[in-house]
N, C-alpha and C positions, 0 to 999 in steps of 0.2 A: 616320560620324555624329559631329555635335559634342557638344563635351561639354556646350553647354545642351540639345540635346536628350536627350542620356541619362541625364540628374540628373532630369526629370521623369517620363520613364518610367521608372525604377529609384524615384521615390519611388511613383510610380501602382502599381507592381507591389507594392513593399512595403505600401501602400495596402490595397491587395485582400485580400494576403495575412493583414493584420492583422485586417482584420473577417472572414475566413473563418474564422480562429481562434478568435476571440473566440463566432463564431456556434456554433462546436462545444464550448466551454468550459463556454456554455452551457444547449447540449443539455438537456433536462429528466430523459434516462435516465443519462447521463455524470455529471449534477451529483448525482446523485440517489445515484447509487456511489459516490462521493466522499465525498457525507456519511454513506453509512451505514457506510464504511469508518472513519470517522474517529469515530464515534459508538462503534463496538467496540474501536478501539485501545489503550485503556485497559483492557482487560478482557486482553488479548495482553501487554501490558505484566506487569500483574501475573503473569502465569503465567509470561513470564520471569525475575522476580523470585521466585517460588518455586522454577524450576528452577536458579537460581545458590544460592540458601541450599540447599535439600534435596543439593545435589551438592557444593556447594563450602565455602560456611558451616558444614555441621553436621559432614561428617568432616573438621571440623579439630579441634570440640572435644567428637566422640563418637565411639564405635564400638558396634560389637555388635548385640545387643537393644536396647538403649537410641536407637541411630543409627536403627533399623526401625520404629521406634515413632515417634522426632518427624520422621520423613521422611513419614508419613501425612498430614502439616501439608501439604506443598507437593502430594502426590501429588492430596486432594481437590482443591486450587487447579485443577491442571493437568485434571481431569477437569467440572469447573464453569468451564472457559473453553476451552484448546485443542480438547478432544475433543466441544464442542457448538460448534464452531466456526462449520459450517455451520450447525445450528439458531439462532444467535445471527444470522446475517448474512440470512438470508432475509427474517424480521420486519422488521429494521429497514431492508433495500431497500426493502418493504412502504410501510411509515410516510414514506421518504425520498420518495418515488414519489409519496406519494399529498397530502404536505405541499406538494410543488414544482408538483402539477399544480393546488392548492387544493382539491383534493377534502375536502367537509365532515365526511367521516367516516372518518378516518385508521386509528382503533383498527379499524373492523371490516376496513379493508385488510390490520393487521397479524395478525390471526384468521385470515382466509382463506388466507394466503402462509404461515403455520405448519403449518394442516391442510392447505394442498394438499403442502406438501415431506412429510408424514407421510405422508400418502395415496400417494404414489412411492415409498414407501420397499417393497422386498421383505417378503412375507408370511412367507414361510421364510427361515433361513440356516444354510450350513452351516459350523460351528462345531465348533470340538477343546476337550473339556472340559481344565478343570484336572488336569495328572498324567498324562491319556489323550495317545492315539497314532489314534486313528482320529477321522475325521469322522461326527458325527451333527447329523441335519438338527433343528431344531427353530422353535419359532413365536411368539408374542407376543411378540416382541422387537425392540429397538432395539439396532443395533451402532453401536457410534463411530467405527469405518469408516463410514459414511454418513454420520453426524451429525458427523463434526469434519472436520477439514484437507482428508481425499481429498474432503465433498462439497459444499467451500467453493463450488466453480464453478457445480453443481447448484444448491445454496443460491441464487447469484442469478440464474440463469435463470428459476427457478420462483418467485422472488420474483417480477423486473421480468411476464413471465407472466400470472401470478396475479392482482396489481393494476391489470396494464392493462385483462385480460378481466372482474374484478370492476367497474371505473371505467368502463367499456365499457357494461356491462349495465346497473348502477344509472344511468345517464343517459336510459336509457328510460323515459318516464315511465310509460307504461301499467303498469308494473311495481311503480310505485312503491304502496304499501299505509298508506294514512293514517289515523289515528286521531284524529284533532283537534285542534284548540289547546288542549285541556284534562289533554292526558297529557302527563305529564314527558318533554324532549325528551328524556333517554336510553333511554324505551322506545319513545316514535317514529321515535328513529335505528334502534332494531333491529331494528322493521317493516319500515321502509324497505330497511333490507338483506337480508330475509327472501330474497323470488326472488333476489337477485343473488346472495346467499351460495348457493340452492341449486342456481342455475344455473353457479355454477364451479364449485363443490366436485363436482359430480357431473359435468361437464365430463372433470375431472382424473383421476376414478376410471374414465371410460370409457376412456380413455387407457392407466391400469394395469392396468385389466381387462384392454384386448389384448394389451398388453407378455406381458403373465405369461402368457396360455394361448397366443397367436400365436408370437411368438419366445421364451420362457421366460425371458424377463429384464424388466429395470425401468431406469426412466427415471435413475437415479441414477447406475447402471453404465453404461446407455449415453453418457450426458453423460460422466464421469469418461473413459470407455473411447475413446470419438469426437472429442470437443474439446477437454476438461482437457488429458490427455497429450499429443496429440501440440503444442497451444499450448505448455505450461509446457518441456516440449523445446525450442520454438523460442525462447520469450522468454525464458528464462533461461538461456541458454547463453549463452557469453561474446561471440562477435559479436553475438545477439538484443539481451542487456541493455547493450551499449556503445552501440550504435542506436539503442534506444529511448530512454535515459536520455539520449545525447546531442542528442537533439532534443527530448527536453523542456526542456533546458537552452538550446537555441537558443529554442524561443517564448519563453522568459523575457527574452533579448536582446530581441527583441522587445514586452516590457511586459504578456506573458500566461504565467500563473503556470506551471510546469513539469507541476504534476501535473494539468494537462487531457491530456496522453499516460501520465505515469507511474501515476499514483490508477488508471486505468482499462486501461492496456495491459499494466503490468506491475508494478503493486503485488500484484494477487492471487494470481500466480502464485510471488513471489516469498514472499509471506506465508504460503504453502503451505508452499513448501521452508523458509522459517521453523519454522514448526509442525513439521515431520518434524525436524527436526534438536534442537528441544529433546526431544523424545518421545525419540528416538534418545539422547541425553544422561540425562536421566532416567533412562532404562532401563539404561545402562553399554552402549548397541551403539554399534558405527561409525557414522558420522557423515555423512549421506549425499551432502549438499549442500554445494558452496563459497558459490556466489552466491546471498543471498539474502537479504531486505529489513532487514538488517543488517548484512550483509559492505557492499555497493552505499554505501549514505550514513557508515557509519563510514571508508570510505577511498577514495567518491569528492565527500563533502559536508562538510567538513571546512570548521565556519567558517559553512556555510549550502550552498544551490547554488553551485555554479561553485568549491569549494573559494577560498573569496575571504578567509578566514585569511589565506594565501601573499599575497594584494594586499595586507591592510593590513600586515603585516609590513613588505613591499615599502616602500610610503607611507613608513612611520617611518623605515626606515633611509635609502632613496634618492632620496627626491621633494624637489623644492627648491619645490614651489608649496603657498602657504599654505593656498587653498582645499579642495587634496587631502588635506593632514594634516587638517585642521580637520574633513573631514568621516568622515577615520577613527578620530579621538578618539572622534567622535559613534560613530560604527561598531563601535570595538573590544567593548564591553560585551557587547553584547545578540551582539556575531560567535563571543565566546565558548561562548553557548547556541545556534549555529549557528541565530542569527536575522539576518539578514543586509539585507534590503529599504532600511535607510539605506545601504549599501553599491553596493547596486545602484543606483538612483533617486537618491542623493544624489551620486554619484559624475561621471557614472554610469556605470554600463556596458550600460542600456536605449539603443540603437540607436548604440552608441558602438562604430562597426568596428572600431577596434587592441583594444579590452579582451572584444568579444563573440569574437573566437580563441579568447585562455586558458580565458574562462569557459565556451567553449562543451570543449575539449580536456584540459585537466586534470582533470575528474574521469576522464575515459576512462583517460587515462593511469595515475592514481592505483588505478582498481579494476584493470586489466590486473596492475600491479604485485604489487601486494597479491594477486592471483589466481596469479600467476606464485610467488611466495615459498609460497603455501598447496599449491599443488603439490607444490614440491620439499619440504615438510613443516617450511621454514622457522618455520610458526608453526601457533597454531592456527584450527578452523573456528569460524565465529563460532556460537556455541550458545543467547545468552542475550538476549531481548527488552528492549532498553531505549529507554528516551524520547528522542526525537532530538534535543531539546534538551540533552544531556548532551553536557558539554566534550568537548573531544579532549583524546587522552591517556587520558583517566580508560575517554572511550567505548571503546576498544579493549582496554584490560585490560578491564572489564566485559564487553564483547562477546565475549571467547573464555575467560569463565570464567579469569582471572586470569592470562593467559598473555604474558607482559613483552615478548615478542619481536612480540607483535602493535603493542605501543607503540613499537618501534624501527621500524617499517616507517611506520607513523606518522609520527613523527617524519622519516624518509627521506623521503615524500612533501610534506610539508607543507618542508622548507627546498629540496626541488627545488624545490616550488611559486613559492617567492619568486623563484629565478631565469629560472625561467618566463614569470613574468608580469612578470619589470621590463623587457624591452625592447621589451613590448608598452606597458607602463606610458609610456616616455619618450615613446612615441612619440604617444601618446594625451594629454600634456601637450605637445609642441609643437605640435598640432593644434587644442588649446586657444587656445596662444599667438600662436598663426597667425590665428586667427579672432578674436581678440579684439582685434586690431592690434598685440600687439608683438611684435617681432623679437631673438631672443637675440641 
């Protein structure tokens, strides 16, 4: 086959490829996780920041009674975000769900998606008092084992759920219960959702009724126990998270944002083993997790996706073409807050074959590394929730609770990086200079 014909079907195929992308990007249940994930991350953030002061901060400049007392400060933090982790995520799938599908009545989506994850929850549990040695069963209670980390997963099953069967029902009109144009629309919204709130809510609970007297369990363990685990197994294990994370970084070559795979395949999983490892820190236990949604971008997102720091470095010391510096001046700033897109798009390296390689291979590289050193016990696990716009350098001290050797690995990845990418680099400039008509 010639090579006119295989430039048109390689661009047909790429063609395809792009809108089948785009058409999943954005999916109304995908986009919908995306933003509810993005709507709590601030809420994780902070808890990280009270798990590095309560552990780090305050025994530098207390001990004792005194250390046990303002350590209360971050313990409430971490009990008001990590441990209603799932209680927080449910609602707002709810809200996301039901905003993206323009559904009118959003708040009573987020009502229903809360009472139904309550409604699943176990009647009994059995529980080891404070001091005791033995289990005793007891009742009206909410544990944080279901409501936080372990039933994040649960949390958005029972949300996406909840609001589809409520948004479902409330479109029937026969169902619908009017009071007239003369009642305030928020007590006509609530008529309106009268039957549909009591045709799911009671849906859910016929659900737990059988769990509990049929097989003696509830929907929150079996989720956690059937899909959670054996997933976050697979996705966050170091070939799962090289995989996934590295095709998300391939759509992005392609001009579709990375976290249409990662937001949804493997942020939750990751933000789980997140959550257990500050819990673990907090509490002075071992540590359970390597990989996880701050190991992953602190040493393999360095600079933005594609670890693209290592590019402009590259640009300034070894590029002789003006339009590549010029657009890494543009780029360096905001690459420091690992905000990158002038980088990408300006550069570019959206459907630019020598540069989509490094971008798509170097963070693989970088988190392997960085995985391989956390093994041999080279540095530490990264414990502490921060913003991902925070520099390198500073993000990896911060990320492992102030541990220097996590900065030197850093540092190691990020000047491989530059050499990495320059001879992809050269060669994505004489390709430039090729098409443009001149000849070195």
């Amino acid at each position: 086959m010639s090579d006119a014909n295989m430039k048109p079907n390689m661009q047909s195929f790429v063609d395809r490829f792009v809108e089948f992308s785009a058409r999943i990007a954005n999916q109304v249940h995908l986009r919908s996780l995306r933003d509810a994930f993005a709507a709590v991350m601030p809420i994780f953030i902070l808890a990280g920041l009270a798990v590095l002061v309560n552990n780090v901060v305050f025994p530098w400049v207390m001990d004792g009674e005194l250390l046990t007392r303002f350590k209360v400060w971050g313990d409430v933090i971490i009990n008001g975000t990590l441990n209603i982790a799932a209680l927080l995520i449910a609602p707002m799938i709810a809200w996301s769900l039901a905003r993206n599908k323009n559904f009118d009545n959003p708040v009573s989506a987020v009502v229903i998606a809360l009472s139904s994850f309550i409604i699943m929850m176990p009647i009994q549990l059995d529980v080891v008092p404070v001091g005791g040695t033995t289990t005793v069963t007891v009742g009206q209670l909410l544990s944080f084992a279901n409501i936080g980390t372990t039933g994040i997963f649960a949390g958005v099953i029972i949300g996406l759920l909840s609001t589809e069967l409520f948004i479902r029902i409330a479109g029937i009109k026969k169902l619908d219960i009017s009071l007239g144009e003369n009642v305030p629309p928020a007590v006509s919204k609530s008529f309106s959702a009268l039957l549909p709130t009591i045709f799911t809510l009671s849906t859910f609970a016929i659900i737990a009724a059988l769990l509990a007297n049929v097989l003696h369990t509830d929907l929150i363990h079996l989720i956690t126990t059937l899909i959670q685990q054996p997933l976050r197994l697979i996705n966050t294990s170091l070939p799962g998270t090289l995989f996934i994370y590295s095709f998300g970084n391939f759509l992005f070559t392609l001009g579709i944002h990375q976290s249409v795979v990662n937001a949804v395949v493997l942020e939750p999983f990751l933000l789980i083993n997140t959550n257990e490892n500050m819990i673990a820190f907090a509490n002075g236990q071992p540590i359970p997790h390597i990989i996880n949604n701050i190991f992953v971008p602190t040493f393999g997102m360095i600079g933005g996706t594609g670890s693209t720091l290592s590019l402009l470095i590259a640009i300034f010391l070894f590029s002789r073409q003006k339009a590549a510096k010029q657009v890494a001046r543009l780029s360096i700033s905001p690459g420091l807050f690992n905000i990158n897109e002038p980088v990408i798009f300006g550069l570019p390296i959206v459907f630019n074959i020598p540069l989509m390689i490094p971008f798509v291979l170097l963070p693989a590289i970088g988190i392997f590394f960085a995985w391989i050193c956390t093994t041999l016990g080279l540095m530490s696990r990264c414990v502490v929730m921060i913003p991902w716009t925070t520099p390198p350098v500073l993000s990896a001290w911060l990320a492992t609770a102030g541990d220097w050797r996590a900065v030197v690995v850093q540092l190691i990845i990020i000047v491989f990086g530059v050499f990495f990418y320059l001879p992809f680099l050269k060669i994505a400039e004489r390709v430039a200079l090729k098409n443009s008509g001149i000849v070195e």
